[in-house]
N, C-alpha and C positions, 0 to 999 in steps of 0.2 A: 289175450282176454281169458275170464275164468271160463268154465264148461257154463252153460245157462239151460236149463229146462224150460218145456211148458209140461202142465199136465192140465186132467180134468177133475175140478174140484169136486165133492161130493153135492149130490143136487139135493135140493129138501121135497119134501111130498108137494106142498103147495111154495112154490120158487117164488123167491123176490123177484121184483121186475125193477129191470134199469129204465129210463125214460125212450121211449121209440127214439130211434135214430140216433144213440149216445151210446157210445161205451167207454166205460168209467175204467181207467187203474190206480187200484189204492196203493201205495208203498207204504210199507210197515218201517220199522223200527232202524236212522241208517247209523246214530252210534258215531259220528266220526269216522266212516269207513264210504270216503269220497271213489275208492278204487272201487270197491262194490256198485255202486250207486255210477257212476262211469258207465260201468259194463252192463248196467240192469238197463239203463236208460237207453241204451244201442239197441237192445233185444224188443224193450219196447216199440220203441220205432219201427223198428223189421214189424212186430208182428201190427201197428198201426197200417202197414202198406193191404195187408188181408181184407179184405171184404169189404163193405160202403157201409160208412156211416156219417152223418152228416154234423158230430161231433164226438171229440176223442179228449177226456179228460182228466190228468194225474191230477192225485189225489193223495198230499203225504202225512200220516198220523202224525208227524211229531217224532221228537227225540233224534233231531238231527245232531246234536251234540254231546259231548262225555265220552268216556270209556277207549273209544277207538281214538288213533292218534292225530286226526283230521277234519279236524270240526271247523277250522275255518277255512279249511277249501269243500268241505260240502255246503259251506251257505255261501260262498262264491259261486258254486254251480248253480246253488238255486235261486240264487238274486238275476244270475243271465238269465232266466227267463225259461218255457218250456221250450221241449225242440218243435221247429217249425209244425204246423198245424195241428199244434196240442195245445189248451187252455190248462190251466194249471191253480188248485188252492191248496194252500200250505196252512195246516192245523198248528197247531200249537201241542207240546207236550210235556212235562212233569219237568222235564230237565232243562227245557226251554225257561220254568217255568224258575226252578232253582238258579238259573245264570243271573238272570231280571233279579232276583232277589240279594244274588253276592253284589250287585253293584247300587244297589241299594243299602246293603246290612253286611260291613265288610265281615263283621261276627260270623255272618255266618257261612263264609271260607271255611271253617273248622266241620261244617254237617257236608260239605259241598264236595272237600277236596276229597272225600272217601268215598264216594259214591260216582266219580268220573270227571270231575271238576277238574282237577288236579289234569287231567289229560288235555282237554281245554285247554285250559291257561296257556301251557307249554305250547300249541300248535300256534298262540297267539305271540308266543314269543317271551311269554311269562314264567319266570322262573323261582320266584323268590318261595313259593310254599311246600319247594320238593322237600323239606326238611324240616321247617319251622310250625310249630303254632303259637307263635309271639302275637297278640293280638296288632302290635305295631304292625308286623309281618304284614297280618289280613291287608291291613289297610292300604299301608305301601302296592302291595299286589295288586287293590283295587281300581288305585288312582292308575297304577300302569296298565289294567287291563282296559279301562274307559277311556284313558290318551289311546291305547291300542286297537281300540273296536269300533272297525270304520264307520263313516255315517251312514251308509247301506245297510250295513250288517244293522246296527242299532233299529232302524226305519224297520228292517227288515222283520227284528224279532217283537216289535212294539205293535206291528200291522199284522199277527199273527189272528187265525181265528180258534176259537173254541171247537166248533163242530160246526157241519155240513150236509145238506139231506139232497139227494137224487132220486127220485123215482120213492122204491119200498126202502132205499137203504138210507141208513144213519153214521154218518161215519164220524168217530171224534177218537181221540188220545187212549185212551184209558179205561172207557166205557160208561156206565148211566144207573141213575141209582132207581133199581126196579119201584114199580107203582107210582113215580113222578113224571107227569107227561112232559116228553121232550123239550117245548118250549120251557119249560121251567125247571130244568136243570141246575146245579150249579155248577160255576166254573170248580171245584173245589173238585167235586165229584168228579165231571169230563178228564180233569188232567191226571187227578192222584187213587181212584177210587180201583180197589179191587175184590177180596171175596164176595162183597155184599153182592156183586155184579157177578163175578166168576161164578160164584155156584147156583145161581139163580137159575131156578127152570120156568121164571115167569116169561108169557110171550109178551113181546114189548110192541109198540106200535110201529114202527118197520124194523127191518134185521139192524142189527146193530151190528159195523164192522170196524175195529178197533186192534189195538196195539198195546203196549206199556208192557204184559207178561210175557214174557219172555217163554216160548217151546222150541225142540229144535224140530217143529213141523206145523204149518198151520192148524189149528182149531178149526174144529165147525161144529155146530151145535143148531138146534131150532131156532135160538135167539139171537145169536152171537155169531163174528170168525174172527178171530186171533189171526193177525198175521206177524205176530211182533215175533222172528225165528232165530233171534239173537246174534244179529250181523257181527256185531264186534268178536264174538269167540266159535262161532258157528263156521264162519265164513257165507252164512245165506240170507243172503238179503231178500225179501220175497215182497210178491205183487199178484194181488187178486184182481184178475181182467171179470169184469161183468157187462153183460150184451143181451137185454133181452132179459129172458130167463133163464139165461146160461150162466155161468162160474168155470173157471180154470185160475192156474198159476202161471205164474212164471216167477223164476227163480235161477241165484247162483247156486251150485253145487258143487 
């Protein structure tokens, strides 16, 4: 197993609140990197055995696919379900977002495969665009990826959600386009949206805890936490525990 931390995350002057008797873990960013995600979910459960709460909830941004070479044994794990006495909702993410889109618009295999697609395909057993951009190519690739993309998996990324609110917190992909009250967001914004959100020092109506930018250390800010710590080249996969009005990590290292 890799080495795994906890630490204790930075606390804000006036702290978000989880809902009594819940504690929430968000998993950031897992990239195709099923061994990561393995080893995070063990550490999890250890630390689920700690203290009484009368529920215990993962919570994953998005971007379980691309880049890392393992994108269809991380939605294998996560179609088994959470480990025992953990509930579990799966967000939806950008790349989730581009997968739906090549099997739709084989065209756009050509924006896809340079940006992690290309890694995908291959875990699926698809091989035809390590070389080509023959738009034939696209297409041939597509029809093999959709004969290739069990019917779990498909269910799986079609039932995906946008975003999730617990208690003070807001959790979605990518983050929220400041001055639009949450309900009326768009999905455009949740899955793809970043400066207008990154450099904002507007405070939002609960903390917003989010993924998609890539640090090789969580974020924290008034508004915002980053935990997207760029699993596939980092090697750390990370997870904000919240309890209350507490925050800590846990993470591979």
């Amino acid at each position: 197993m890799n080495r795994l931390r906890r630490g204790l995350a930075p606390q804000a002057q006036t702290p978000a609140l989880a809902p009594e008797g819940m504690r929430l873990y968000a998993i950031g960013d897992i990239h195709g990197r099923d061994d990561l995600l393995s080893d995070l979910l063990k550490a999890i459960v250890l630390d689920g055995k700690d203290g009484e709460v009368s529920q215990k909830v993962l919570i994953f941004l998005g971007d379980y696919v691309d880049r890392g070479l393992q994108s269809k044994e991380v939605i294998d794990r996560l179609i088994a379900g959470p480990p025992d006495g953990f509930e579990a909702v799966y967000l939806k993410g950008n790349h989730e977002d581009a997968l739906m889109h090549f099997l739709r618009d084989p065209a756009f295999g050509k924006t896809w495969k340079y940006y992690g697609g290309l890694e995908t395909l291959h875990s699926y057993g698809i091989t035809e665009l390590t070389l080509s951009d023959d738009p034939q190519t696209f297409e041939i690739a597509r029809q093999r990826f959709e004969a290739a993309l069990p019917t779990a998996h498909r269910a799986f990324l079609d039932g995906l959600q946008t975003s999730v609110s617990f208690g003070d917190y807001f959790f979605v992909h990518a983050g929220i386009r400041p001055g639009i009250p949450l309900e009326r967001q768009s999905a455009e914004d949740l899955l793809w949206i970043r400066e207008d959100f990154l450099y904002s020092d507007a405070i939002h109506e609960k903390m917003v805890v989010h993924g998609h930018t890539p640090s090789e250390q969580a974020v924290f800010r008034s508004n915002r936490i980053g935990i997207d710590t760029g699993a596939y080249m980092t090697n750390r996969l990370t997870c904000l525990v919240m309890e209350k009005d507490e925050r800590r990590l846990i993470q591979n290292s």
